[in-house]
C-alpha positions as CSV (number, residue, x, y, z in Angstrom):
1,X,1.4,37.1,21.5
2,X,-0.8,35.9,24.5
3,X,-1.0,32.0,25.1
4,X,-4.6,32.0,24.0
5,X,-4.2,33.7,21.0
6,X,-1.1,31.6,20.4
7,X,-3.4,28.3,21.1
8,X,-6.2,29.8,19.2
9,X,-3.9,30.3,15.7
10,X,-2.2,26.6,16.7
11,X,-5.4,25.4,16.7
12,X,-7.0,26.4,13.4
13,X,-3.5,26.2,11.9
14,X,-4.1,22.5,12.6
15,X,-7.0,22.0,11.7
16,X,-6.7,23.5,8.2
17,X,-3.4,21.2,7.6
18,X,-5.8,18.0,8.2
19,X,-8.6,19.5,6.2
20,X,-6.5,19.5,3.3
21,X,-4.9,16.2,3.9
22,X,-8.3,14.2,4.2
23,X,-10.7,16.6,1.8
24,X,-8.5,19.4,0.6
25,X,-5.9,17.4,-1.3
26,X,-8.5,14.6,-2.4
27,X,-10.6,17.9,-4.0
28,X,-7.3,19.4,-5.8
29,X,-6.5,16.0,-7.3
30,X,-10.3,15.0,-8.6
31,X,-10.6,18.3,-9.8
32,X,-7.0,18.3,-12.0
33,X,-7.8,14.8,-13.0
34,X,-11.5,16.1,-14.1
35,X,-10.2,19.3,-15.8
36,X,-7.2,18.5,-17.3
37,X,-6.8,14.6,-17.0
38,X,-3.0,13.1,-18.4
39,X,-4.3,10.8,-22.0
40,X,-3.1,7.6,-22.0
41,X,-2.7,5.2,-25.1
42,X,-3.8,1.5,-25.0
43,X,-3.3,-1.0,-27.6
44,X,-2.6,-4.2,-28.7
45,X,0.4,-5.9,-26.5
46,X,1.1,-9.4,-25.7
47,X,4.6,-9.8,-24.8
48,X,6.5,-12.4,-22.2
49,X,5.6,-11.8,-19.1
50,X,7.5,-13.2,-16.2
51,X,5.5,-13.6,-12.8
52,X,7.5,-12.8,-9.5
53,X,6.0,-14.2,-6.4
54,X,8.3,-13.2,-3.3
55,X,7.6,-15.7,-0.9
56,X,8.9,-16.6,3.1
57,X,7.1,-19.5,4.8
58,X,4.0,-19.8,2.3
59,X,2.8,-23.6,2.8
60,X,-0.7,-22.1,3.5
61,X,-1.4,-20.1,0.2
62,X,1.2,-21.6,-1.8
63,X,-0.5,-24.3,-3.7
64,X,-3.9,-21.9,-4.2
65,X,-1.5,-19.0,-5.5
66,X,-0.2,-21.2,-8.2
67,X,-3.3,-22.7,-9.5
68,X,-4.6,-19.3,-9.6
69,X,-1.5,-17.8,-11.6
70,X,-1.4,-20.7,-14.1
71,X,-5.2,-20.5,-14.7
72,X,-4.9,-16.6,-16.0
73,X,-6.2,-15.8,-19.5
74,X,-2.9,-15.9,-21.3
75,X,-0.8,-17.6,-24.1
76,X,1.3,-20.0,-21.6
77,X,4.0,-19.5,-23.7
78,X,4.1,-16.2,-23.3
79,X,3.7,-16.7,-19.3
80,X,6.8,-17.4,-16.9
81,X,6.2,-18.5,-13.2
82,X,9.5,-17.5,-10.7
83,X,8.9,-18.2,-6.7
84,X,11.7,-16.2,-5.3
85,X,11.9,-18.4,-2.0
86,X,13.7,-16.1,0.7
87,X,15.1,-19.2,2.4
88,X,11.7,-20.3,3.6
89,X,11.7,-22.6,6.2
90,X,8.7,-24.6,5.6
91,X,7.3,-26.7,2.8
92,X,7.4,-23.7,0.7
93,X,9.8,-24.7,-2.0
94,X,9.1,-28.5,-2.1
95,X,5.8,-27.2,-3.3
96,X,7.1,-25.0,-5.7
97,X,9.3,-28.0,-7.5
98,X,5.7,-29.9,-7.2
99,X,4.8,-27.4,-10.0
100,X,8.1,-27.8,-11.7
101,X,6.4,-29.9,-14.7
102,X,3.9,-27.1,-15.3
103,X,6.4,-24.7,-16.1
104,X,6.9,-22.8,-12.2
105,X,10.6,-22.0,-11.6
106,X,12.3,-21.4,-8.0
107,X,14.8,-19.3,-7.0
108,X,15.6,-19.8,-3.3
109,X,18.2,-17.2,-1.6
110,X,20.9,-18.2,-0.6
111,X,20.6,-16.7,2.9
112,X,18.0,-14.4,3.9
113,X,17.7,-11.3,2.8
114,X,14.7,-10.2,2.7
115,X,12.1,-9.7,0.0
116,X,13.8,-7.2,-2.0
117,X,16.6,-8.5,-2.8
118,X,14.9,-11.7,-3.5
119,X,12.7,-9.5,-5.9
120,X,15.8,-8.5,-7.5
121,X,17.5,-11.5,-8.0
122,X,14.5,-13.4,-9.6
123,X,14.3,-10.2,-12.3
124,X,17.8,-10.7,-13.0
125,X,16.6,-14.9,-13.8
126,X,13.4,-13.8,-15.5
127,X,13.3,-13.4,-19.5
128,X,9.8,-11.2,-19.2
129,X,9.7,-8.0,-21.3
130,X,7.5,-7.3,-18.5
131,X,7.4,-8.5,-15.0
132,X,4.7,-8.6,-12.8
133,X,5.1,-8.9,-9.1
134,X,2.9,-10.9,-6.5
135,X,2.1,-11.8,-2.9
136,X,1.6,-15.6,-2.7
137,X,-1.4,-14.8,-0.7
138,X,-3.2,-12.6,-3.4
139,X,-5.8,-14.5,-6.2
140,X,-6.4,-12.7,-9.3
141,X,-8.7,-12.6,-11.2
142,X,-8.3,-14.5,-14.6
143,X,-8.1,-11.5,-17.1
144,X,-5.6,-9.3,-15.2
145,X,-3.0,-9.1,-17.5
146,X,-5.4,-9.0,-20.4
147,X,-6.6,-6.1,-18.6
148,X,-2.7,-4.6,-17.7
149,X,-0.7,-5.1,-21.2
150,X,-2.9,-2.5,-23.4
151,X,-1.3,-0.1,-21.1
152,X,2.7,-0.5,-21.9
153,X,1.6,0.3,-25.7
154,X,1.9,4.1,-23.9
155,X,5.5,4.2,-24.4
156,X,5.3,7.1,-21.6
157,X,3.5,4.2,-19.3
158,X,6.6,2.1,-17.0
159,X,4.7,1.0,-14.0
160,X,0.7,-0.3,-14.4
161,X,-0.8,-1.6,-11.0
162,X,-3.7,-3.3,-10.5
163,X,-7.0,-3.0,-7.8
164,X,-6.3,-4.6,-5.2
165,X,-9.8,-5.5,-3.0
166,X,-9.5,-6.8,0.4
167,X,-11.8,-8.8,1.8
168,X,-12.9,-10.1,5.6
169,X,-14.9,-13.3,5.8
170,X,-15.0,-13.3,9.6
171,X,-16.3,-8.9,9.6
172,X,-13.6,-8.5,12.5
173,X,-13.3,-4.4,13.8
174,X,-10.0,-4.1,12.2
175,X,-10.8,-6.2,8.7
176,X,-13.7,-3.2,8.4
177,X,-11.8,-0.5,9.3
178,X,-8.9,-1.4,6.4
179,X,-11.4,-2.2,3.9
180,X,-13.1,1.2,4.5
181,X,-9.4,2.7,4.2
182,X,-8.5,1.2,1.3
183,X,-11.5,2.3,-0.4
184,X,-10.4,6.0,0.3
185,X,-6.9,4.5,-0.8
186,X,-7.9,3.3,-4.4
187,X,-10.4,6.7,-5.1
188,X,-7.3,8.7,-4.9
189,X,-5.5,6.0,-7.0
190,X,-7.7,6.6,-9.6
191,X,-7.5,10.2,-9.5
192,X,-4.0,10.4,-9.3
193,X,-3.1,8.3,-12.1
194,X,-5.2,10.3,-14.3
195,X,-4.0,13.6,-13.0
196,X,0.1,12.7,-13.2
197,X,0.9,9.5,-11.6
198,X,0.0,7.1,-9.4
199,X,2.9,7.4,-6.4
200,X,2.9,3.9,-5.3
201,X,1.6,0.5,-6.4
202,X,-0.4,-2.1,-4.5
203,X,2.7,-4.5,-3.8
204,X,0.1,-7.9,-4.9
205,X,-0.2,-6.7,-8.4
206,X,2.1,-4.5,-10.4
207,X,3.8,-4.7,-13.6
208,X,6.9,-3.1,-14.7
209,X,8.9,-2.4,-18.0
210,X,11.6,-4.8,-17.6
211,X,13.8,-2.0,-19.8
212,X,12.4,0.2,-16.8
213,X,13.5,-1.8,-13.5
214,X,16.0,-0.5,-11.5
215,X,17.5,-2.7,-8.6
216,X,16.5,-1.4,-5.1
217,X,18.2,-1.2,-1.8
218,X,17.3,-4.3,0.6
219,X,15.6,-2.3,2.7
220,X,13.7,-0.2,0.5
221,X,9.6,-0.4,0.5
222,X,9.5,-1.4,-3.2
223,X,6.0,-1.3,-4.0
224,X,5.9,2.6,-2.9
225,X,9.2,3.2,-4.8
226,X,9.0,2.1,-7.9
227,X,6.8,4.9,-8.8
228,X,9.2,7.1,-7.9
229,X,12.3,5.2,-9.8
230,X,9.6,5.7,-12.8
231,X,9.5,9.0,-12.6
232,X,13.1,9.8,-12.2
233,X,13.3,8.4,-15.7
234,X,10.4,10.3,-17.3
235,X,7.6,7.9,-17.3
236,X,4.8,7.1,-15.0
237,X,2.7,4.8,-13.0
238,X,-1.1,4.2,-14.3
239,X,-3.5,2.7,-12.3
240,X,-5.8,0.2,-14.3
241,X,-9.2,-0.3,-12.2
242,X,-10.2,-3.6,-14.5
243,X,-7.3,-5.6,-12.8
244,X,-8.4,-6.9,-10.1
245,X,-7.2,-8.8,-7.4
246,X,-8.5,-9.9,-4.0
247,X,-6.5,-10.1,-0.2
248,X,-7.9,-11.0,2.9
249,X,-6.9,-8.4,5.5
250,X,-5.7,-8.9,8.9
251,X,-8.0,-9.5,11.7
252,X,-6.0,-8.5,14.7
253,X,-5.1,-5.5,15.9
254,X,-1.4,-6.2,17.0
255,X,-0.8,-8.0,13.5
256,X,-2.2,-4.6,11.5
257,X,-0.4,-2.3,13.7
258,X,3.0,-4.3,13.3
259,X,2.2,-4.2,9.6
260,X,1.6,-0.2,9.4
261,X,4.9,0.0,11.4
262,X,7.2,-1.8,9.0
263,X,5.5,-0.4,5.7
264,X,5.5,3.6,7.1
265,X,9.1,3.2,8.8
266,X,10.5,2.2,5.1
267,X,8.6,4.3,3.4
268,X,9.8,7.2,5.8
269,X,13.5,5.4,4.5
270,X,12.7,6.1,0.9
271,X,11.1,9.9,1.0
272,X,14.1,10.9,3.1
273,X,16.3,9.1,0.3
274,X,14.4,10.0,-2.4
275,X,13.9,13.9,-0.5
276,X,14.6,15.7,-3.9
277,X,11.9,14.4,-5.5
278,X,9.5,16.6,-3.2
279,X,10.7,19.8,-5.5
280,X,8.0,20.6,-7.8
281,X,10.5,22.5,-10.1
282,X,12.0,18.8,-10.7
283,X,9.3,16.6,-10.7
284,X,6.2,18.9,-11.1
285,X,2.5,17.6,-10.2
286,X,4.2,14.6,-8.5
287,X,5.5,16.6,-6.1
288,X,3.1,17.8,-4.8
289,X,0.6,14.6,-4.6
290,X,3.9,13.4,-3.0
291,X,4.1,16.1,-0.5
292,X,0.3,16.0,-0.1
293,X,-0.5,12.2,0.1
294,X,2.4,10.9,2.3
295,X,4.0,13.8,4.1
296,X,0.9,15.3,5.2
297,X,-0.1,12.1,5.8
298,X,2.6,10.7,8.5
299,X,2.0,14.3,9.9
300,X,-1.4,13.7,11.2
301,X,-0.6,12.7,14.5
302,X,1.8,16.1,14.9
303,X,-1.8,17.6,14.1
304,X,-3.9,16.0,16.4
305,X,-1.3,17.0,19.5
306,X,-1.5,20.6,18.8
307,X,-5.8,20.4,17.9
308,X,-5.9,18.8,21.6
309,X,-3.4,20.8,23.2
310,X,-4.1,24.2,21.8
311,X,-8.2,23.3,22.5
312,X,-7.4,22.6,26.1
313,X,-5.6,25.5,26.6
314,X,-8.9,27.5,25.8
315,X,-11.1,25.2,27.0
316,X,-10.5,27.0,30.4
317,X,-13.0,30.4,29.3
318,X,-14.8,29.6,25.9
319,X,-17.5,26.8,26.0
320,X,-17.1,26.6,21.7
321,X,-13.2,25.1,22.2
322,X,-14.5,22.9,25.6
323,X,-17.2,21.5,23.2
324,X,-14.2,20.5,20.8
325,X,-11.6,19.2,23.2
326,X,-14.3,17.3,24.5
327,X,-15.6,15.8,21.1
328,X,-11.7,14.9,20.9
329,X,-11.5,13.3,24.0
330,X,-14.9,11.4,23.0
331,X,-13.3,10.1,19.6
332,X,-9.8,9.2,21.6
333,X,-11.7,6.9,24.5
334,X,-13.9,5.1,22.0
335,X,-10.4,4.1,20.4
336,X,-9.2,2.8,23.3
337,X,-12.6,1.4,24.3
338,X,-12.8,-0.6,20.9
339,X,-9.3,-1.6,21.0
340,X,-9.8,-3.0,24.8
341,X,-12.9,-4.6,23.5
342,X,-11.3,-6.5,20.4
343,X,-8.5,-8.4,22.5
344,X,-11.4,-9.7,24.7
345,X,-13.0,-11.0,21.1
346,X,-15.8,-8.2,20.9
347,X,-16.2,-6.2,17.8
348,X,-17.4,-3.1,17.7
349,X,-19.5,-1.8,14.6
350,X,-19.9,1.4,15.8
351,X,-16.4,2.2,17.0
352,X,-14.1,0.7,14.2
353,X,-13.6,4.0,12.9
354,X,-12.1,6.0,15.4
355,X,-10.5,2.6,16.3
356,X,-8.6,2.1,13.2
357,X,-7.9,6.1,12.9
358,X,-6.2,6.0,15.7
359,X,-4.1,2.6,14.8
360,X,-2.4,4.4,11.7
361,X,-1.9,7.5,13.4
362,X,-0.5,5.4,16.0
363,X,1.4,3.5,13.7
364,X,3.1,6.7,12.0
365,X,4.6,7.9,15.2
366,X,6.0,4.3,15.8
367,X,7.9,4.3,13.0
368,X,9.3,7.8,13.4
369,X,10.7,6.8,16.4
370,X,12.0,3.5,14.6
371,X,13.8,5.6,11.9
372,X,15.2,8.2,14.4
373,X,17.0,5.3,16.1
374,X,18.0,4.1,12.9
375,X,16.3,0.2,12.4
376,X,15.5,-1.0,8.9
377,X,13.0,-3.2,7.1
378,X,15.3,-5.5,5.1
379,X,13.7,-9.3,6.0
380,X,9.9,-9.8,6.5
381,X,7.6,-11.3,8.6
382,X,5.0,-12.6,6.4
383,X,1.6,-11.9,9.1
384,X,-0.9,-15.1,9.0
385,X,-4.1,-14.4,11.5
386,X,-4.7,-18.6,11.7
387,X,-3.0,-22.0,10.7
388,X,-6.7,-22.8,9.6
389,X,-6.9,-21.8,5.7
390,X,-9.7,-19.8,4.8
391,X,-10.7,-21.0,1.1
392,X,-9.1,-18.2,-1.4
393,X,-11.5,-16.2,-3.3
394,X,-11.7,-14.0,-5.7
395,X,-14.5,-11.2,-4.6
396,X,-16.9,-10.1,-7.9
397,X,-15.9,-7.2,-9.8
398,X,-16.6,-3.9,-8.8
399,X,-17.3,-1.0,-11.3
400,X,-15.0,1.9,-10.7
């Protein structure tokens, strides 16, 4: 095989692997969740619920994520407040005992170990049939778990996570770019749950069969995981669109890209772990949206090497492939030039695409490297853009 025959069938080899990561696989899942979607069974279910809000350094949100959680639309009998404090070094826990009289509990660590294990110790202290886990930076709106509940009367159902909504009050490059993501992120939510199962949950709002939970590894990335640990015991994760809950996002492009890091290095932790469950003949459909929706995923940036390599190398004597590695080249130096313009305080409309592209492509090959020299996520940096508190909202509801 000659070298431009090898780069030509590189090339389109590539090219077809991110076609069916970004429209393929998106296609194959609307469609099976169209044709053939999975039923689900909602009915009447109010049991205990016990509300886990993992929580390092929170003096900020705290207070506002409290108020927010008592003011739900729900017997307060039937509702239980834990703050797992991972040894928080601020005012965090004296403003969890300020709540003490209105029924919130703390659990602080006794040393850090990150917000796993603190997740896992305050389910061993809870008394929740179910237990519904929380950022303390995330406000719900007040029927969410009037909205999640109808769900567990599918005995099949173990895991139902809410819509999470992010929101950027000061329209930074980077806020746009992860809101335009996440909206890609939560159509394929939607699809996927009605298709099999969702394969991971927004880590601000899901709720879990206590009978269901199994204890995770510090350093595993539970919110990704637990759909997995349902699985492995024949149910599923559901996605419930009319639970809604708002985040802000974060505004820097440092602070996003440290973020993508840590989540894709421990979620790279838990597919290698958890490798068997890519066999279809074991876990069926999962597999593959598994396969399709992560794997192919962190593989992108392999992709995008061989499209630019293999389009250079016939670039040389066919003005088709020069027109390509040029559009390439185009979409790579906007990146740069939107990233260079961002930590001078100028945001770019019209280049926070390619921008923020590039940032989680960036990010996956970051944490490969991270995992091939073997670190681990087990403690976590909780990332705050500004000391200045932005007033919590929660954004209006969105049809799905």
């Amino acid at each position: 095989m000659t070298l431009r025959l090898a780069a030509e069938v590189l090339f389109w080899l590539s090219a077809l692997a991110l076609v069916y990561t970004f429209a393929g696989y998106p296609l194959l899942v609307t469609l099976i969740s169209t044709i053939r979607p999975r039923s689900r069974q909602r009915g009447a279910f109010e049991p205990i619920v016990s509300v886990i809000i993992t929580a390092y350094t929170e003096e900020r949100d705290l207070a506002a994520k409290l108020e927010n959680t008592l003011a739900l639309d729900y017997p307060k009998e039937l509702l239980e407040i834990i703050v797992a404090s991972d040894c928080s070094s601020d005012r965090t826990d004296e403003i969890v005992q300020e709540f003490g009289s209105r029924g919130v509990r703390l659990y602080r660590q006794p040393q850090r170990l990150g917000k796993t294990t603190a997740q896992n110790a305050a389910v061993e202290r809870a008394r929740g049939e179910i237990l519904l886990f929380s950022d303390a930076t995330t406000m719900y709106r007040p029927n969410v778990l009037r909205a999640m509940m109808p769900n567990f009367a599918d005995l099949t159902v173990g895991c139902v996570a809410g819509r999470l909504i992010y929101v950027d009050p000061t329209g930074s490059g980077i806020g746009r770019g992860a809101v335009s993501y996440w909206n890609y992120e939560t159509f394929l939510k939607k699809h996927e749950s009605r298709a099999c199962s969702l394969i991971g949950a927004s880590g601000c709002l899901y709720a879990v069969r206590r009978s269901a939970y199994l204890p995770l590894y510090p350093e595993a990335h539970g919110d990704f995981l637990i759909a997995t640990k349902m699985i492995q015991q024949g149910l599923r994760t559901v996605f419930e669109p009319d639970a809604v809950c708002t985040e802000e996002t974060n505004r820097g492009v440092d602070n996003e890209l440290r973020m993508r890091v840590r989540v894709i290095t421990q979620t790279f932790n838990d597919l290698w772990r958890h490798r068997s469950m890519l066999n279809p003949f074991r876990s069926g459909f999962f597999a593959v949206q598994l396969f399709s929706h992560k794997v192919m995923r962190y593989l992108v940036p392999l992709f995008l090497v061989v499209l630019l390599v293999a389009s250079g190398v016939r670039a040389w004597d066919s003005l088709s492939y020069r027109i390509l590695f040029a559009l390439q080249l185009t979409c790579y130096a906007s990146a740069t030039i939107a990233w260079g313009l961002e930590r001078v305080g100028i945001h770019s409309t019209v280049l926070v695409f390619p921008q923020y592209f590039l940032l989680t492509n960036l990010a996956s090959v970051m944490a490969l490297y991270k995992l091939l020299r073997g670190e681990r996520f087990a403690r976590w940096e909780p990332i705050r853009e500004s000391a200045h508190q932005v007033k919590p909202t929660v954004a209006p509801y969105e049809a799905p």
